[in-house]
C-alpha atoms as a printed R data frame, in Angstrom:
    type eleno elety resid chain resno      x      y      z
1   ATOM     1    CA   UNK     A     1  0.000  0.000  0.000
2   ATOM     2    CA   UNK     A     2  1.399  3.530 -1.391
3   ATOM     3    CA   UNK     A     3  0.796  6.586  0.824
4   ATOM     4    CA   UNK     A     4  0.809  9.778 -1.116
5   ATOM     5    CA   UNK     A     5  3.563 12.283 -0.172
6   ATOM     6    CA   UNK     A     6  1.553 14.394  2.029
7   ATOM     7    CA   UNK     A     7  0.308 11.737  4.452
8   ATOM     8    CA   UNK     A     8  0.942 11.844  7.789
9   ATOM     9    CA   UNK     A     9  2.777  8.218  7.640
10  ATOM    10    CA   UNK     A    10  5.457 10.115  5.148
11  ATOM    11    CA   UNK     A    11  6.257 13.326  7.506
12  ATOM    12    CA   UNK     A    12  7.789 11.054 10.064
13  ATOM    13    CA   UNK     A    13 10.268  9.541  7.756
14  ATOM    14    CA   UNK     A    14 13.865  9.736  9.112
15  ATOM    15    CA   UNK     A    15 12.724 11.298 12.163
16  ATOM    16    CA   UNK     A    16 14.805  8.140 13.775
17  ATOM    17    CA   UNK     A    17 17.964  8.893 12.104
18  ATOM    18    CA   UNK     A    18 17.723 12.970 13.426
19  ATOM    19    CA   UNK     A    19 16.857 12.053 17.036
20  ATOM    20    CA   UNK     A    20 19.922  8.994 16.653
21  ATOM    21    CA   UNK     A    21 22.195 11.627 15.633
22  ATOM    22    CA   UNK     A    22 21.230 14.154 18.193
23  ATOM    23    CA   UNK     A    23 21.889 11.289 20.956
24  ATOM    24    CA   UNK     A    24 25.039 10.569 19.640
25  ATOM    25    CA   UNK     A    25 26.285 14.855 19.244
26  ATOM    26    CA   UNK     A    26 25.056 14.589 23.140
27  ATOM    27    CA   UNK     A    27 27.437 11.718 23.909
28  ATOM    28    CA   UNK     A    28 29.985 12.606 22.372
29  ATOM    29    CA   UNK     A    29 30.175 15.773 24.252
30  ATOM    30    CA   UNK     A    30 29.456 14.453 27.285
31  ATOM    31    CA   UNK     A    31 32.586 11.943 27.013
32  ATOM    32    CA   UNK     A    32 34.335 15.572 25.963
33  ATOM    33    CA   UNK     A    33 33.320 17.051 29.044
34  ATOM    34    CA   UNK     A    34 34.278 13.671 30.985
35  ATOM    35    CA   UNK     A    35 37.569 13.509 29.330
36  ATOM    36    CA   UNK     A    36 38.110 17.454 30.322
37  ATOM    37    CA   UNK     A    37 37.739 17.544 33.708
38  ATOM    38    CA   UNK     A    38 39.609 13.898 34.061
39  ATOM    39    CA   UNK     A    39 42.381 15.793 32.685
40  ATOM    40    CA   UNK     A    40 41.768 18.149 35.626
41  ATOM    41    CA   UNK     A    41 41.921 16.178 38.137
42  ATOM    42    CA   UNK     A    42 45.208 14.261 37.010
43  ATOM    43    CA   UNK     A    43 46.813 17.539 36.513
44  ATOM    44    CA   UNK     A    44 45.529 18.648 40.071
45  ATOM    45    CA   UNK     A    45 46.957 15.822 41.760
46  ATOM    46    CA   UNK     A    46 50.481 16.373 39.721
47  ATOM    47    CA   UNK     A    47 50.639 19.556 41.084
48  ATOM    48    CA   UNK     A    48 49.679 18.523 44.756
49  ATOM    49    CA   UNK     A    49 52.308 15.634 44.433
50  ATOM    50    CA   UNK     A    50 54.935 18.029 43.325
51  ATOM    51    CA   UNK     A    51 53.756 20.732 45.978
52  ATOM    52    CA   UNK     A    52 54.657 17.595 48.808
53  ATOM    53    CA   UNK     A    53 57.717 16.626 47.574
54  ATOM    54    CA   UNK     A    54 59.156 19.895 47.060
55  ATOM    55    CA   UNK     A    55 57.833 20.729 50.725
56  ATOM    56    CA   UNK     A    56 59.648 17.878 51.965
57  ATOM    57    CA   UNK     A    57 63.014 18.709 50.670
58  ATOM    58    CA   UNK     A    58 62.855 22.056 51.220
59  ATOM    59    CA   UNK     A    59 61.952 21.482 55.669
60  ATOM    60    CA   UNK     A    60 64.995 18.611 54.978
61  ATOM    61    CA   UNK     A    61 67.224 21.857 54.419
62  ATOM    62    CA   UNK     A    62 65.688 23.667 56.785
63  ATOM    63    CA   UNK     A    63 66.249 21.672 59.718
64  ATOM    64    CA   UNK     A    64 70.045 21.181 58.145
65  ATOM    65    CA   UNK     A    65 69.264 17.150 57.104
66  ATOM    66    CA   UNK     A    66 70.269 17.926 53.837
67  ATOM    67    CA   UNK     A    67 72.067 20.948 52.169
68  ATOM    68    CA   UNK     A    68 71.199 24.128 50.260
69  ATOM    69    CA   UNK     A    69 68.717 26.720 50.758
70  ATOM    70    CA   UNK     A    70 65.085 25.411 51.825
71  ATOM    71    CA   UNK     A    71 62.848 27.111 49.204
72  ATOM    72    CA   UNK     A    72 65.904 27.151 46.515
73  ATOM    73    CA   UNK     A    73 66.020 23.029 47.182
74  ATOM    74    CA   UNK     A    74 61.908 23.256 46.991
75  ATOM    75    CA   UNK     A    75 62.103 24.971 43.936
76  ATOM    76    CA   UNK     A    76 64.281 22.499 42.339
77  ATOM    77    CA   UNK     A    77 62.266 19.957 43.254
78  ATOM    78    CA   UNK     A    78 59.238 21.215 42.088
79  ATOM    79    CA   UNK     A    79 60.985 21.758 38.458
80  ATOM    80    CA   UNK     A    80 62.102 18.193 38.644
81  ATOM    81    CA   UNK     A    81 58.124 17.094 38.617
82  ATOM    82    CA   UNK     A    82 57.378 20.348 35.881
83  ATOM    83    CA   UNK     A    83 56.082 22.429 38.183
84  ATOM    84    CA   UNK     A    84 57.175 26.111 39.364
85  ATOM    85    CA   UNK     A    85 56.730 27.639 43.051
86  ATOM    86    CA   UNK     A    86 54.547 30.363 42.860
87  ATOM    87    CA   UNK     A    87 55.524 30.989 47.108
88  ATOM    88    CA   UNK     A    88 57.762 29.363 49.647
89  ATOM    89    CA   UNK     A    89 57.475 30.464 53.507
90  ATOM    90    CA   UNK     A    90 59.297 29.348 56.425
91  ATOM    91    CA   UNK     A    91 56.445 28.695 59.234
92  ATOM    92    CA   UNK     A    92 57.124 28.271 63.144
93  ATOM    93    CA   UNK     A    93 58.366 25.027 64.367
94  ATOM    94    CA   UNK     A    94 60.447 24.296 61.382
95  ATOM    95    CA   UNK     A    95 57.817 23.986 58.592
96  ATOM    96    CA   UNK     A    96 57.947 25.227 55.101
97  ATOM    97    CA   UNK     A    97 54.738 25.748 52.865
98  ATOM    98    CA   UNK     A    98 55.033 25.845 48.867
99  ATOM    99    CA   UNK     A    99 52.706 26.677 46.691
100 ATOM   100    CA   UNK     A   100 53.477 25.398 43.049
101 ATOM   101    CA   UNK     A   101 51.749 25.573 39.540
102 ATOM   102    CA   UNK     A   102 52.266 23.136 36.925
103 ATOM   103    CA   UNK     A   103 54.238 24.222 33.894
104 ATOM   104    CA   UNK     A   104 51.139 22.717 31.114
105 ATOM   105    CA   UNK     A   105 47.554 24.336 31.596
106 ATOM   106    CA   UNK     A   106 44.564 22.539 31.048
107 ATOM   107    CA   UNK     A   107 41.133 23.950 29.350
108 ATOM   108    CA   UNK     A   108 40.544 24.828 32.830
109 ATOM   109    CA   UNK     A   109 43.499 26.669 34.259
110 ATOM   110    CA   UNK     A   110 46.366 26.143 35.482
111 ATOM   111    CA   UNK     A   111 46.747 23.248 38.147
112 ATOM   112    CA   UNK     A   112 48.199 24.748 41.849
113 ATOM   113    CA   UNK     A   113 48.936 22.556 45.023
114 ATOM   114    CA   UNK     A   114 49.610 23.316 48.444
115 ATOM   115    CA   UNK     A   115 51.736 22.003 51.182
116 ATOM   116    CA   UNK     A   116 53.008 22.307 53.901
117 ATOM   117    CA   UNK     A   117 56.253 20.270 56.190
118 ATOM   118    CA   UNK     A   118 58.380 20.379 59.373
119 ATOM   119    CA   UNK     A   119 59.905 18.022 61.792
120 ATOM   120    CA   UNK     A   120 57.798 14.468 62.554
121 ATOM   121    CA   UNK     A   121 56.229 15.170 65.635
C-alpha cells in the first residue's frame, strides 16, 4: 500500500535517524566534558604531588638534614616534577609551605597545590 507524499505516515520519515544523531552529538560531548575535567583532576593531583615533595626537601634543608637553601632546594624539586613555586614560607616550628603551579595548563586553568612540612612530631 502507497501513501501519497503528504500523508501523515510520510512526515515522520527519518525522524529516527535525526533524534539517533542528536543522541550521539550529546554523547559525544558528554565523554568531551568527561575527558576534560579527568584531565583536571590528574593535573591537580600532579601539582599537589609536586607541591609535597618539594615541601619535603625544602623542611629537609631547613632543619640542616640535607644541604642548600630550603625554598631554593623546593624549587628544584618542584621543576624536577614540571612544576614552578609560585611561594615558599618558612612557618614556626620548622615547617615550610610551597605553593606550586604546573608548567602545562589545562582547558581549565592552570593546576596549583599546596603544602606544607616540618619536623615528625
Amino acid at each position: 500500500m502507497r501513501h501519497s507524499p503528504g500523508s501523515p505516515d510520510n512526515r515522520e520519515r527519518g525522524s529516527g535517524t535525526v533524534l539517533a544523531a542528536g543522541l550521539a552529538l550529546v554523547v559525544m560531548m558528554a565523554m568531551a566534558l568527561l575527558l576534560i575535567l579527568a584531565q583536571s583532576a590528574v593535573m591537580a593531583s600532579r601539582a599537589a604531588a609536586a607541591a609535597d615533595l618539594a615541601a619535603l626537601a625544602g623542611a629537609d634543608a631547613l632543619r640542616g638534614v640535607t644541604d642548600g637553601e630550603p625554598c631554593t632546594v623546593a624549587a628544584e624539586v618542584a621543576a624536577r616534577h614540571a612544576a614552578a613555586v609560585l611561594s615558599c614560607s618558612e612557618g614556626e616550628g620548622h615547617t615550610l609551605e610551597v605553593r606550586t603551579e604546573l608548567s602545562e595548563g589545562t582547558v581549565l586553568g592552570a593546576a596549583t597545590g599546596r603544602a606544607r612540612a616540618g619536623p615528625p612530631p
